[in-house]
Every structure is written in C-alpha cells, then in structure tokens.
N, C-alpha and C positions, 0 to 999 in steps of 0.2 A: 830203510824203506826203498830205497831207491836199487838195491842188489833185487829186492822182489822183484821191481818194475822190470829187473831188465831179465829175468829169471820167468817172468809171465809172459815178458815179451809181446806183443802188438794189441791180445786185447785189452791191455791196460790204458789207461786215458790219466792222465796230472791235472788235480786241479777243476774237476770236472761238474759244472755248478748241477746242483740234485733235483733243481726245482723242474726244470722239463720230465722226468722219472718221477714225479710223485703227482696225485691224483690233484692233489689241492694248490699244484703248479707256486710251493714254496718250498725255501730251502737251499743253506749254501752249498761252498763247495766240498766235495770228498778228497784229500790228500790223492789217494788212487783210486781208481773206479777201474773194473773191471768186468769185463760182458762175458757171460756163459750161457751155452747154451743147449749142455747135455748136463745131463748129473753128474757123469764123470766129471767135467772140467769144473764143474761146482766142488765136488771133493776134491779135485789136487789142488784148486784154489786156496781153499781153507789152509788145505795141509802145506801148501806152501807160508800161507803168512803166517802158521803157527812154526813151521820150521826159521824165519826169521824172526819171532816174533813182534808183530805188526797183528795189531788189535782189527778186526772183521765185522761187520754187517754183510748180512746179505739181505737182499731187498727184492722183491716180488712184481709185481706193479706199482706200489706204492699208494695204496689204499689203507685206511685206518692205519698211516704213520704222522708224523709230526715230525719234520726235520728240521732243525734249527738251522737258525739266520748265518751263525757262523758255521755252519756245517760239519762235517764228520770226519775225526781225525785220523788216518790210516788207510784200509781200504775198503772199498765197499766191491762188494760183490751184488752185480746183477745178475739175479737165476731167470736168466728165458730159456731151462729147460724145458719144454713143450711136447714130450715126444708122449704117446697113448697106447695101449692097448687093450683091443676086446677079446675075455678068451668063449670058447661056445656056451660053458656055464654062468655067462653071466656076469665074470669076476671082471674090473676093469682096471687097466694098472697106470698110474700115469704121474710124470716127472709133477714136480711141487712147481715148475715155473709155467706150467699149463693154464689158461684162463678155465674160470670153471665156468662161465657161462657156456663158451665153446665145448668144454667137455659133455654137460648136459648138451647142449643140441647133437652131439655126435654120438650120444648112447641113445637119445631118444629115436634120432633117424635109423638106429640098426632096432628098434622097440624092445628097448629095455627103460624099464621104470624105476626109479629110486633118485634121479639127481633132476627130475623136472623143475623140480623146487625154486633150483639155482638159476634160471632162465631169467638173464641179462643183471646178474648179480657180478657186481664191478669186483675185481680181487683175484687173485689167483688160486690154484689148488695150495698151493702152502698157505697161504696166509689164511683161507676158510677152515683148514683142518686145524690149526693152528687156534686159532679165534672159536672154533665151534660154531660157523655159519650154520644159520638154518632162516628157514620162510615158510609161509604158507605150508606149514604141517609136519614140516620134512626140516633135517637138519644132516650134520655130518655124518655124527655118530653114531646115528641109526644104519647108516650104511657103511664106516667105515670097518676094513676086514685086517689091515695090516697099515704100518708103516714103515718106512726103511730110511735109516735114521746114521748121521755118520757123528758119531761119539765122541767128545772133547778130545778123548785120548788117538781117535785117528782111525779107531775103527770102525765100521760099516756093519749094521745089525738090522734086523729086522724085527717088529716088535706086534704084539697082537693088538688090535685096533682099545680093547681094554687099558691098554697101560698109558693110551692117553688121559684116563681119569676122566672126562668131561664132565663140565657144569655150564652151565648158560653161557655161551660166549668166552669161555674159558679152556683153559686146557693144563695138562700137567707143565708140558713146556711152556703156555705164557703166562704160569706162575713163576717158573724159575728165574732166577737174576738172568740179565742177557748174557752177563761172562759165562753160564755154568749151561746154556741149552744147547742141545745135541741140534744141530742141522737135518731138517729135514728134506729128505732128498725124492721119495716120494710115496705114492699111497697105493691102495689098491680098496675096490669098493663092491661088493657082491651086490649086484644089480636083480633084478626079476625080471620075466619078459611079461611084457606089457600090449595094448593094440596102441600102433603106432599113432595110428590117425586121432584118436580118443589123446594120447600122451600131446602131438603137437598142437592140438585143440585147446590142452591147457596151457601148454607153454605160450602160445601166445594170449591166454585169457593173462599171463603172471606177465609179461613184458608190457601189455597196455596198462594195466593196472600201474605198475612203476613208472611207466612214461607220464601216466596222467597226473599222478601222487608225488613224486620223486622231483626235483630240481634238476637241470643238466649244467654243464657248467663243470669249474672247477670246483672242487668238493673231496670232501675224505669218507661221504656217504655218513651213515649215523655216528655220529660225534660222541651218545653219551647210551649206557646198558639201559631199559625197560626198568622200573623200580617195580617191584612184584606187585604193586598194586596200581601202576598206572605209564600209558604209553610218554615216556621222555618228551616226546613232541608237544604233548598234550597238556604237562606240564610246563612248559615253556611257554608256550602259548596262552596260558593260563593266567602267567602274570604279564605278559604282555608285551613277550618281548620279539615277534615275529618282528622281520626287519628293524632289529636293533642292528646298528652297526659300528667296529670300532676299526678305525683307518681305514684299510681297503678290505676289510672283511664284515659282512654281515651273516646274520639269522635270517635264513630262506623265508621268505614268504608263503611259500608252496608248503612246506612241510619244517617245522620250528627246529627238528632236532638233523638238521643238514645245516651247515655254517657253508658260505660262498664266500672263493675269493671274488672279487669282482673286477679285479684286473692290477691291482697292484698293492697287493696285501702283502702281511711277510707273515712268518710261522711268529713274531712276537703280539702281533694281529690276534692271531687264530688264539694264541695261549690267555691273553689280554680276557680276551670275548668268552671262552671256558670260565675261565677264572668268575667273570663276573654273571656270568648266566647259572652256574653253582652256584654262588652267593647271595642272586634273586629271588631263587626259587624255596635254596635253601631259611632264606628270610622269611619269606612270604607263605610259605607251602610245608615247613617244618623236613622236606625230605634233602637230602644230600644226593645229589646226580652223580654218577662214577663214569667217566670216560671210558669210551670203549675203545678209541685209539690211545697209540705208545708213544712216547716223545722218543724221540734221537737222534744221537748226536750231540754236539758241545754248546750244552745248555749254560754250563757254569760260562762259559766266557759271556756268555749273554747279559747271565746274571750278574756279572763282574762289572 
C-alpha cells in the first residue's frame, strides 16, 4: 500500500478520517484517500490500486453511504470530477463527480428540460445514475442516453443508457457485489429545449418545496425505498417514531424517513436507529423497509 501512495504521489492523504466527506458527517479513517478530479485521474487511480493490488472505493459526495466507525481499509478514491458538456442537440455529457443539482441549473439556464427534476437534489451525477434518482415526475432513466464505464479488467467502454436495467432506485450496478462493478466515469443525457423562464419557475417551485419538507443538517437524505403502497416517512411516523433518537442520532421531525446526526453521532448510531425503525414498523405495520443507502467499509471489525 504504501508503493501506491508513493506511486500516486501528492494527491494521496494516510489515514484520512471519511466523516467530513460524507453527508451524514460519520465515519472513520480510509488507510489512503485520494482526490480526483478529471475522470482520467479517476481511471489510472483505480488502475493503479489494481495494479498493486489494494482494494478501492470511490466515493461521490457521500450521500446515501454509511461508513463505518472503523472505516475503510485501502483506498478510497474521491471523484470530484465535475467537468460538463452541452452539445447543440441537446445531448449533455458530464463527469460522474458533477453535483446534479448544479448540472440541472446549468442545462435549465441554456433552456433545456429534462433534469429540472434534480433541482437542489444532494448527490452527485454518479451516485443518481447509479441509484435511479428521480422526483417530482422525472427520474434518470428517462433521460439517460449513454454511460461510460471503466471495466474491472481496466478497460474503458461505453454502454447504452438500457444496459443499466433500471428499477425504482436501483440499477444494474447497484445490484452487483461492490468487488465485481465497473466504475462509472460518466454519463450523457439527451435533453429537449425547453422555455427557460417556464423551466426556472419550476425549479424553484422544487427547491422551496425541499427546503420547507426536507431537514437540513447532517443527513444521508432518504434512509429507506417507498414500499409500493406507502410513502417510508409516512410509515414511520405512523408508529410514532418521529424524533426517536438513539445516541447522537435521531428521526427528523420534519420528515420521519431522514435520520439526523445531531452533532456527535457515529455510523453505529445511524445502523442502531435502522435496525430498530425496521423492526417497529415491521412489528406494527406487517411491512419490511429496505434501505436505500449502502453500508461501507469495515463493518466486521465493528461487529467483532
């Protein structure tokens, strides 16, 4: 591990605690953390820890993750690639470490319509393509056109927006085990032109609506899927567990299915409060809640 670090050179960091880099401000340290911020340097990254062998994360913003107390052994890769493109047809291309709230304001201001949706939606362009983000009518998939995808074996593909398979909040890669998914490096989205002033009209009717509904704070955003017959939140609150809290983590007030750190929570908190708000609901409501965030990182030491 340490031939990598010196192999990566500067933007590598030892030892480097995960909880500032993740939404819900928990989370230990990562053995190596390392900052990208072109897709390139995100691929030779990878392709460097596979050529040492040294196990890899790469991490987004750090929305809808869960990183353990003891944190993540090897190296983590942060993609703040961020770079965009509009071409005149519409089509919009842009690295996986781009916010997509940002991208929607930046397709809506040239008036193109398709990614209003995402307007102040926490997450990045990978982790929404990745997860099947959607809101307010509108979702990935309906716009995504391509992805480009850098392959276990090292190499770099491009695939049609279909071969992600999507389902509710799901996707072909966040079915797959984390050892076996291809890196996604970034996407591309066939847009329509739209009137701009009509598009920014909604966009901020969709950011007051969150602002007023939504929590701020530290948060992983929605904790647990929609059960086909009833909103998560609504369920939760149902059995009555708005502002339950277990150490430094609670059930939002504001909205039941956002869990708050409240200022010195840990991820065994956060797993703690899951665990038992499944088991509430599950008791009382006869339904099973399925988390919408990933655990990772070295849970077994936790659990040891």
């Amino acid at each position: 591990m340490g031939r990598l670090a010196e192999v990566v050179g500067e933007r590598v960091r030892r030892d480097e605690p995960l909880a500032p880099y993740t939404s819900m401000r928990v989370g230990g340290p990562a053995d190596l953390l390392a900052v990208c911020r072109t897709a390139e340097e995100v691929a030779e990254t990878v392709r460097l820890a596979g050529d040492y062998g040294v196990p890899y994360l790469v991490l987004g913003s750090g929305c809808n993750v869960l990183v353990a107390d003891a944190g993540v052994r090897g190296l983590v890769i942060l993609n703040q690639a961020d770079r965009a493109w509009v071409e005149p047809d519409g089509e919009v291309r842009a690295e996986t470490g781009k916010l997509m709230a940002g991208l929607a304001r930046e397709t809506v201001a040239q008036g193109l319509a398709g990614l209003e949706w995402a307007a102040g939606l926490p997450g990045t362009v990978g982790g929404a393509v990745v997860g099947n983000a959607g809101a307010f009518g509108g979702d990935v998939g309906s716009v995504l056109r391509t992805v480009t995808l850098l392959e276990r074996d090292g190499v770099v593909v491009e695939r049609p927006g279909t071969w992600m398979e999507f389902v509710y909040r799901s996707s072909r890669i966040k079915r797959q085990p984390p050892s076996e998914r291809p890196v996604l490096l970034a996407a591309t989205f066939q847009l329509r032109p739209g009137d701009r002033e009509a598009l920014e009209a909604r966009m901020a009717e969709i950011v007051h609506w969150r602002r007023t509904r939504h929590p701020s704070g530290a948060t992983m955003g929605s904790t647990f899927k929609n059960s086909p017959d009833a909103h998560a939140g609504r369920l939760i609150e149902g059995v009555g567990l708005k502002g339950y809290r277990i150490g430094g983590v609670k059930v939002s007030e504001k909205h039941a299915n956002f869990f708050i750190n409240t200022g010195d929570g840990t991820a065994a908190d956060v797993l703690a409060l899951i665990r038992h708000v499944q088991a509430e609901v599950e008791l009382r409501l006869g339904v099973r809640l399925e988390p919408e965030i990933e655990l990772v990182g070295d849970w077994a030491m936790e659990a040891g």
